[in-house]
MARFIMI-548522 format. One record per residue (C-alpha): residue number from 1; x, y, z. Coordinates in pm, whole numbers, plus 50000, padded with zeros to 5 digits. Layout:
<atoms>
ATOM/pos/u/v/w
ATOM/NUM/X/Y/Z
...
</atoms>
This chain:
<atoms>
ATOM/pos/u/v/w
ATOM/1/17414/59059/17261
ATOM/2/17316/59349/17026
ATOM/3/17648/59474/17079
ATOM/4/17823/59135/16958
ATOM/5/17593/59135/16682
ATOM/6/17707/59456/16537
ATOM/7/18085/59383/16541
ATOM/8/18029/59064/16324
ATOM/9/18081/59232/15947
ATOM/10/17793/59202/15721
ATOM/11/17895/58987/15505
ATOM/12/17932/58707/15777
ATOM/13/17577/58807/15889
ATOM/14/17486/58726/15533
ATOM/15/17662/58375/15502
ATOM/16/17501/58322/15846
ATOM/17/17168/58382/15698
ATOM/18/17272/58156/15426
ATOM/19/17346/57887/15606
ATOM/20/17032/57893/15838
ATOM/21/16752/57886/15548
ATOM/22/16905/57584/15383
ATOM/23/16896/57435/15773
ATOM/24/16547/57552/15868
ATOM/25/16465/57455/15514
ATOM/26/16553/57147/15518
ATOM/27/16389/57127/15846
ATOM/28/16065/57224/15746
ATOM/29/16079/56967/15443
ATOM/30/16170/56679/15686
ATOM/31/15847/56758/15859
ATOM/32/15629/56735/15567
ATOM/33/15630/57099/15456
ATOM/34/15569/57209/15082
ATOM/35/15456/57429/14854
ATOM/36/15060/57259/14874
ATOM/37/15175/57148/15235
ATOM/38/15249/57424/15468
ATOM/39/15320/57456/15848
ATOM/40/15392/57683/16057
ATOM/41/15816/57684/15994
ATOM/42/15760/57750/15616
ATOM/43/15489/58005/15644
ATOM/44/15736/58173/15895
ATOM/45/16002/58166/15654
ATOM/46/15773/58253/15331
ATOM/47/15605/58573/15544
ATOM/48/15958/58685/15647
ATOM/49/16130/58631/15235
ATOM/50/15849/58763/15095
ATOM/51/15788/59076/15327
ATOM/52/16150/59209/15269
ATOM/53/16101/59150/14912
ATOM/54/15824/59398/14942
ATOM/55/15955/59647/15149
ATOM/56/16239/59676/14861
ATOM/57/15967/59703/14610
ATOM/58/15777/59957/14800
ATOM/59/16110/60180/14782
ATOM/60/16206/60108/14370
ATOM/61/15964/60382/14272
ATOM/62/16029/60694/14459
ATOM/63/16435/60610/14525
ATOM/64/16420/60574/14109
ATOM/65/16221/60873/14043
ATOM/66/16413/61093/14335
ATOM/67/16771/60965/14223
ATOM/68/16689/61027/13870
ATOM/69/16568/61374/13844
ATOM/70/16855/61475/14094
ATOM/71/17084/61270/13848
ATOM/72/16990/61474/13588
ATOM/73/17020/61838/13755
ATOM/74/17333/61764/13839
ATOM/75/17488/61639/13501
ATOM/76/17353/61972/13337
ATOM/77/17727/62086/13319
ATOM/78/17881/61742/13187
ATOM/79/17980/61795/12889
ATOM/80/18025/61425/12798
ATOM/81/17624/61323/12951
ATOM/82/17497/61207/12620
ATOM/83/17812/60983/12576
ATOM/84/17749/60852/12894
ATOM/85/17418/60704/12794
ATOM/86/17578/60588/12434
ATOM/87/17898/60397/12644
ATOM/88/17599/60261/12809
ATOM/89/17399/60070/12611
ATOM/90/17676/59971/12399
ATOM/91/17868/59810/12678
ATOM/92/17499/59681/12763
ATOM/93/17514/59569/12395
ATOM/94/17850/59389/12419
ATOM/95/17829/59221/12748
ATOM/96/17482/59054/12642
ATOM/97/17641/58938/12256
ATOM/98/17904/58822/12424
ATOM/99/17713/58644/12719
ATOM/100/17417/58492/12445
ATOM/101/17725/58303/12235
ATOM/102/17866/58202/12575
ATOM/103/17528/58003/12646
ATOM/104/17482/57875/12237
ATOM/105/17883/57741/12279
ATOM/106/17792/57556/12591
ATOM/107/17411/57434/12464
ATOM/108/17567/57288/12186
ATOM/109/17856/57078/12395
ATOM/110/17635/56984/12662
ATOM/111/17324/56862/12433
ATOM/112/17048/56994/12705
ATOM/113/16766/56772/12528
ATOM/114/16936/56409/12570
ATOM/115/16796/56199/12872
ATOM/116/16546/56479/12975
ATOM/117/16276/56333/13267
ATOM/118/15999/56515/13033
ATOM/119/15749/56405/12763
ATOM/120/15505/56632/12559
ATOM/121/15276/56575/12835
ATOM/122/15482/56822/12990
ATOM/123/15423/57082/12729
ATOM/124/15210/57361/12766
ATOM/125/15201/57735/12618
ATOM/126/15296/58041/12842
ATOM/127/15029/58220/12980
ATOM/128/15203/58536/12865
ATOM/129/15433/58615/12573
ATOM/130/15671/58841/12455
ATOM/131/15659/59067/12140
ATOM/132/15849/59322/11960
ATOM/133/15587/59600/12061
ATOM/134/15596/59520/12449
ATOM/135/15894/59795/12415
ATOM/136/15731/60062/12243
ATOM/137/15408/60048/12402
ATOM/138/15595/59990/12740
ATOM/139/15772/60373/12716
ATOM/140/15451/60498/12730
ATOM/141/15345/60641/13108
ATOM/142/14976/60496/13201
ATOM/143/14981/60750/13415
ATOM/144/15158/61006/13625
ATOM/145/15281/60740/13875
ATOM/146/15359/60479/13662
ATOM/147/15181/60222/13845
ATOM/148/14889/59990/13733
ATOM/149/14633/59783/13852
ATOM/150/14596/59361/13780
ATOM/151/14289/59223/13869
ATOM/152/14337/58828/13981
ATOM/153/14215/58606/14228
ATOM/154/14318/58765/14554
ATOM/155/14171/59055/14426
ATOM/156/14330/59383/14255
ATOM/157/14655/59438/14322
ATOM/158/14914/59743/14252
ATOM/159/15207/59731/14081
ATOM/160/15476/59966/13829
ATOM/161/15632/60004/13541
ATOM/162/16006/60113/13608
ATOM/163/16071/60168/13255
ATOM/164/15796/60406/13294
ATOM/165/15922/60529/13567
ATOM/166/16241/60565/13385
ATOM/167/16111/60773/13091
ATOM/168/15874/61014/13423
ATOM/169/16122/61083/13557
ATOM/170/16393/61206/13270
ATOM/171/16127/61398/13175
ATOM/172/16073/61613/13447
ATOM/173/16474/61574/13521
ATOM/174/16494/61755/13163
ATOM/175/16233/61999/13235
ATOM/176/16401/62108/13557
ATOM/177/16699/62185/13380
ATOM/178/16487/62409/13131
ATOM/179/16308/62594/13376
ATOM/180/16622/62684/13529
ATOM/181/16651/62868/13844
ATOM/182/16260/62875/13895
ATOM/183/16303/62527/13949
ATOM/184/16551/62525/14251
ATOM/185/16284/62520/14538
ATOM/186/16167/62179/14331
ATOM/187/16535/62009/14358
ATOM/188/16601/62124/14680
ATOM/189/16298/61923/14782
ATOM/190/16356/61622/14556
ATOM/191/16725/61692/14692
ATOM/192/16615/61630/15030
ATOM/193/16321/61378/14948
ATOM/194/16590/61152/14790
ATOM/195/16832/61170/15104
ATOM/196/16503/61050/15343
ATOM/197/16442/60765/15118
ATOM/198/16757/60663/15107
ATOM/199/16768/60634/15521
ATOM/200/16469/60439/15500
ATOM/201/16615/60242/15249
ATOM/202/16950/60169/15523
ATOM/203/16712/60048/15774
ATOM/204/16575/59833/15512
ATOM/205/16911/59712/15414
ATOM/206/17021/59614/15801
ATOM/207/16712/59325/15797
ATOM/208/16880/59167/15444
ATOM/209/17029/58868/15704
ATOM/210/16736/58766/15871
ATOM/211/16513/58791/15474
ATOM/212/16794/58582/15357
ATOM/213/16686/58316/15601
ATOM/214/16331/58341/15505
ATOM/215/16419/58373/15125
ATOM/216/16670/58092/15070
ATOM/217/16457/57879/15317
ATOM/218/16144/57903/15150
ATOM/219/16301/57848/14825
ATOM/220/16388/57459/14951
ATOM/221/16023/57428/15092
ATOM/222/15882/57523/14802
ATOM/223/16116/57376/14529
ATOM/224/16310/57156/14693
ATOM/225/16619/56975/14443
ATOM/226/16444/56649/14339
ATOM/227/16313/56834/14032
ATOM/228/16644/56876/13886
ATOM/229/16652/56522/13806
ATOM/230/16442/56545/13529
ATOM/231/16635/56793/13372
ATOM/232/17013/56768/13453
ATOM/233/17157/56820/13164
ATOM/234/16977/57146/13135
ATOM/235/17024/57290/13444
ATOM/236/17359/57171/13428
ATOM/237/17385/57366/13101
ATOM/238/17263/57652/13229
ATOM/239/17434/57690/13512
ATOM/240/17778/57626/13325
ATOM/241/17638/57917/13109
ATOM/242/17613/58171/13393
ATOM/243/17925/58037/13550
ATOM/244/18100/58179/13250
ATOM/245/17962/58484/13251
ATOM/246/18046/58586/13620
ATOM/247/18370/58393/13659
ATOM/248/18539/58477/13313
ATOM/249/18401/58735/13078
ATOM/250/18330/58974/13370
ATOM/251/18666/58898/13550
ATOM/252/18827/58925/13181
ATOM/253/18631/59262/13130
ATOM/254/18750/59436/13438
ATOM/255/19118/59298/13435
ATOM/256/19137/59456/13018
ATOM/257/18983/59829/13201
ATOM/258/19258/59801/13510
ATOM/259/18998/59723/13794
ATOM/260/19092/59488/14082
ATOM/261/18819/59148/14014
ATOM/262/18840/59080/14413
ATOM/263/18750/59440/14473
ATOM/264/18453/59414/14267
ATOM/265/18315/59130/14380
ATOM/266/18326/59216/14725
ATOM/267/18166/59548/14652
ATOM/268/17893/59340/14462
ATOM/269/17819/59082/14646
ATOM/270/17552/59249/14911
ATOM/271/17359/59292/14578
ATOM/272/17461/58898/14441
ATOM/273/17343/58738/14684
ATOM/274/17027/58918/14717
ATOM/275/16957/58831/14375
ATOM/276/17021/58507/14454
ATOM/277/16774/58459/14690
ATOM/278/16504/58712/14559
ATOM/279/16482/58609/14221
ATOM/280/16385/58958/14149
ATOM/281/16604/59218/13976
ATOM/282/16362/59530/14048
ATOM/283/16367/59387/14416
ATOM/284/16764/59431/14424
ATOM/285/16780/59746/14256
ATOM/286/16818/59989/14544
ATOM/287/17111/59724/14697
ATOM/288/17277/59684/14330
ATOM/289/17238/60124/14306
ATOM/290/17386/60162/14685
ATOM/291/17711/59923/14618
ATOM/292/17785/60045/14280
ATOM/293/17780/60434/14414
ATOM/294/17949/60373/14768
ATOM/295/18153/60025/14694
ATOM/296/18191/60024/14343
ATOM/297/18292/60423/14315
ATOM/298/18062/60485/14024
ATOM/299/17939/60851/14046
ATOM/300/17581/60914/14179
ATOM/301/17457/61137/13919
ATOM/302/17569/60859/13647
ATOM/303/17481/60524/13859
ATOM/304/17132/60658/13921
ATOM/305/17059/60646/13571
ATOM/306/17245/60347/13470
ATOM/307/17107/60092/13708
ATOM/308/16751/60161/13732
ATOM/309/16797/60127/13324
ATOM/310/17008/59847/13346
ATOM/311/16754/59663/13568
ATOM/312/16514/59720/13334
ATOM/313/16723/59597/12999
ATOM/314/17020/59456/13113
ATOM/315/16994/59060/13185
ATOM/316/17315/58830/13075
ATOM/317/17141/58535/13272
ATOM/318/16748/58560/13180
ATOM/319/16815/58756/12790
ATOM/320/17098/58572/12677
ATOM/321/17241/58284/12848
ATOM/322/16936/58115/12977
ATOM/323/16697/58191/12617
ATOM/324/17015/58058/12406
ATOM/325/17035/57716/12609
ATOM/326/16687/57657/12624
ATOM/327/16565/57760/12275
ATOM/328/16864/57491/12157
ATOM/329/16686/57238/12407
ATOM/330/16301/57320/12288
ATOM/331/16484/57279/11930
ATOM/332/16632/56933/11997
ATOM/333/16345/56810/12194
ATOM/334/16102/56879/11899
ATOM/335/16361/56738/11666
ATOM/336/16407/57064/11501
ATOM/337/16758/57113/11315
ATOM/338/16890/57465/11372
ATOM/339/17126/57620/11114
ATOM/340/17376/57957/11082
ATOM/341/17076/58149/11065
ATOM/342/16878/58037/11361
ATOM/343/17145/58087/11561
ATOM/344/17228/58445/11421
ATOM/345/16857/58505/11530
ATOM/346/16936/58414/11923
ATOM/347/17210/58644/11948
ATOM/348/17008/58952/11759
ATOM/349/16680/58840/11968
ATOM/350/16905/58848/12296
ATOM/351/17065/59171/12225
ATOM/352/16775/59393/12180
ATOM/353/16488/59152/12345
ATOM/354/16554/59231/12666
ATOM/355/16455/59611/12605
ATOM/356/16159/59486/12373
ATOM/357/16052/59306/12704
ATOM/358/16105/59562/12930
ATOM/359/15767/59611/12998
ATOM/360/15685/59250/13092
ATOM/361/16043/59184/13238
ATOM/362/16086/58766/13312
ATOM/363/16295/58506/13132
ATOM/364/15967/58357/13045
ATOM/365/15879/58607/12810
ATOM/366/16223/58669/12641
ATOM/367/16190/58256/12609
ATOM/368/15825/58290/12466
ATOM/369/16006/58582/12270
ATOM/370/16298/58367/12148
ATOM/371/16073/58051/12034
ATOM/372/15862/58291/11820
ATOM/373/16105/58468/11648
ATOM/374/16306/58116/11540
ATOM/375/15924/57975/11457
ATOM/376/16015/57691/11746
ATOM/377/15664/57555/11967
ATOM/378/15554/57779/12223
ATOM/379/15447/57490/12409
ATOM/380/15823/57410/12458
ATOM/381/15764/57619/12740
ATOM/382/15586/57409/12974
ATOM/383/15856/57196/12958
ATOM/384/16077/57389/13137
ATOM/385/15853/57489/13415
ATOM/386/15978/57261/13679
ATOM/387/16337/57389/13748
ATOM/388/16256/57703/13669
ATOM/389/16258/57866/13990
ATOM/390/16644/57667/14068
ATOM/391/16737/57905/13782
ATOM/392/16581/58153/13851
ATOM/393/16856/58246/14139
ATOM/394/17139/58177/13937
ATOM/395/16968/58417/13623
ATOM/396/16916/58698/13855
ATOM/397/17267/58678/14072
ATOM/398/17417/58704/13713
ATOM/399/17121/59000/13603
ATOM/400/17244/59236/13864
ATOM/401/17652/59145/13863
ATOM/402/17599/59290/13479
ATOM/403/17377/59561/13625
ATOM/404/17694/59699/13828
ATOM/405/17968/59606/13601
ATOM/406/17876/59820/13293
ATOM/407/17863/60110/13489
ATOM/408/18188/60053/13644
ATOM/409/18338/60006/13334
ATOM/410/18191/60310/13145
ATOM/411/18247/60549/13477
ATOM/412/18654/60366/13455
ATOM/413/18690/60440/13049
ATOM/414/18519/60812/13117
ATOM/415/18772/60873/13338
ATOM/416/18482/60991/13657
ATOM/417/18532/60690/13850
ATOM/418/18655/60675/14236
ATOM/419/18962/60488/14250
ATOM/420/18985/60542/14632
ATOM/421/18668/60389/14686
ATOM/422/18680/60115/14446
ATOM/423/19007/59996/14608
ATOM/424/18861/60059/14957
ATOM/425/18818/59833/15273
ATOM/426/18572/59564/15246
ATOM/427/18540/59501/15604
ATOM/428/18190/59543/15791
ATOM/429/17887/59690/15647
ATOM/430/17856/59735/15267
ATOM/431/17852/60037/15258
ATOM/432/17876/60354/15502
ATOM/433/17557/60479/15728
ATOM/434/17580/60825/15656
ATOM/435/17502/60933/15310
ATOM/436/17810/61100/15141
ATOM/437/17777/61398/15037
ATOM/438/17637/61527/14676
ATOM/439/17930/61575/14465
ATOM/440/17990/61880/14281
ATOM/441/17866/61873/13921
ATOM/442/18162/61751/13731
ATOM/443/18269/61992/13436
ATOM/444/18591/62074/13260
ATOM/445/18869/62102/13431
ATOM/446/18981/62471/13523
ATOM/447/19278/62627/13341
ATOM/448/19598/62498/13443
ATOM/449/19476/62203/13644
ATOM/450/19551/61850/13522
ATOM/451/19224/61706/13358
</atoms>
């Protein structure tokens, strides 16, 4: 039986997995199950989503860290590594003013606000906000870990900071360089470190079927559809917004750099429809890392640093299409007129808010951000609450498609991009067991070579 299970390809597993937690979902809600409700089927499913979730979590801050500092030692003979980061967060830059006009275009045809389900009953204020300082105070380390504690009602609970992480680790990534040769015993270990985490991370990877059950499953216990209703138009909008995103301006993107669209989909779609079901971009990140290195040909040294920072500030669903759509429905519901200039706002807010959020990462917040900035009612918020989680999946399935692309793109225009693997075979698992090996630092090309 094992044996038959291993020859189906992964991506079947995965559409398998699909298909069972919208069955057992649906089961479970037949029998009474919800979110206040629950029986033994959903707490099955919710223990199973939710424990995968974590594992992946568990791994973001070492495989970040590890992949980072190595990242760093080995670009210290790239001549181009600085322009690597610039090509970055402008093509961050571009994709997100491009994706936050996408959603005010489609807010203004499809008029989220008329024949909403909600009153001002509904309203309520956030319980936390966004603000232009979240960014600044969010580079600084708490500590050496970058980890803090919340206190709430279960108790205290542990958490981190990847931007923190982030800044840690291109610290010491820098200082390794410095130090020089003193500092090879220190990344042959992280070296080495980074290869075991990365095999944990595999066996992690192999359960993503049966979490997908548990995930998706729990999602229809806990949300179910019916809440839609009250806000159709809205989700609809939103929806249509994130639509356009994937299915033209990426497409559009990747066909204007050369790059096959069906080969990049099927390299990304291990860490789409993880997204999906997740709802949690810092959850995906080691998936969205492994298939832009080994699907998506993206070197390791530069894909290191550009998802873990992407995941972080990069978010075309929950920074630009999903804050443009709803600040135009909080606007219409309120009967507030926006003009050239409040819409000039959205785009500038959605371009740089999701770094100044990076600390408190969730559409939420760049929303709360959004409403502030355009002087719109917080409590517009509240409002919004119920279908929230419905677009959630679609926000982050669109978070971490960006998350790959840019770096595809940037690795394709900088000429360091694996054409052999980017046109590779789909077929089976996502991506090969065995790690491949560390490539050579690139550098200029030696005399009388092509370049």
């Amino acid at each position: 039986m094992l044996s038959r299970l291993r020859r189906v390809s992964f991506g079947t597993q995965v559409l398998i997995g699909l298909v069972l937690g919208v069955v057992l979902g649906l089961v479970a809600r037949s029998t009474g199950a919800s979110a206040d409700n629950p029986t033994w089927l959903s707490e099955t499913l919710s223990i199973i989503g939710s424990s995968f979730v974590t594992l992946l979590r568990t791994i973001v801050p070492p495989l970040v860290f590890l992949a980072i500092v190595s990242s760093i030692a080995n670009l210290r003979q790239v001549t181009n590594a600085a322009r690597l980061a610039w090509q970055t967060l402008l093509w961050f830059a571009i994709t997100a003013l491009i994706s936050v006009s996408i959603g005010m275009v489609v807010g203004w045809v499809v008029d989220p606000a008329r024949g909403a389900g909600v009153t001002t009953a509904d309203a309520a204020a956030p319980s936390s906000t966004g603000g232009w300082l979240d960014f600044l105070t969010g580079l600084i380390p708490a500590n050496s870990l970058g980890i803090y504690a919340r206190e709430g009602e279960d108790g205290v609970s542990l958490s981190f900071n990847v931007l923190q992480i982030l800044i840690l680790a291109i610290a010491v990534g820098v200082a390794v360089v410095k130090v020089g040769k003193d500092a090879d015993p220190f990344l042959a270990f992280t070296r080495s470190a980074l290869s075991v985490v990365q095999k944990v991370l595999w066996w992690v990877i192999l359960l993503a079927p049966l979490a997908t059950v548990g995930l998706l499953g729990n999602a229809i216990v806990s949300y179910g559809w019916e809440t839609i209703g009250s806000l159709g138009r809205f989700t609809l909008a939103i929806y249509a917004g994130l639509l356009l995103v994937v299915g033209v301006l990426y497409p559009v993107l990747l066909r204007l750099h050369g790059l096959s669209v069906k080969q990049f989909f099927t390299g990304v779609w291990p860490a789409m429809q993880l997204g999906f079901v997740s709802r949690s971009s810092i959850g995906t990140l080691p998936v969205t890392q492994s298939v832009t290195e080994r699907n998506l040909g993206v070197p390791r040294a530069y894909a290191a640093f550009a998802v873990p920072l992407g995941a972080t500030t990069k978010m075309d669903g929950c920074a630009a299409v999903y804050p443009a759509v709803a600040a135009i429905f909080v606007a219409q519901f309120f009967g507030v007129d926006l003009g050239v200039t409040e819409y000039l706002l959205i785009a500038f807010v959605s371009v740089l808010g999701s770094a100044a959020t990076a600390g408190v990462t969730g559409a939420t917040v760049m929303l709360t951000l959004t409403l502030s900035t355009l002087g719109l009612p917080l409590e517009g918020v509240g409002l919004l609450l119920a279908v929230d989680p419905i677009l959630d999946m679609g926000r982050t399935a669109t978070n971490v498609t960006g998350q790959a692309l840019v770096p595809t793109i940037v690795a394709k225009r900088e000429g360091i991009l694996d054409q052999d693997v980017y046109d590779g075979d789909r077929r089976g698992l996502p991506w090969a067991q065995e790690q491949p090996k560390e490539p050579a630092p690139a550098g200029p090309a030696p005399s009388g070579s092509p370049a």
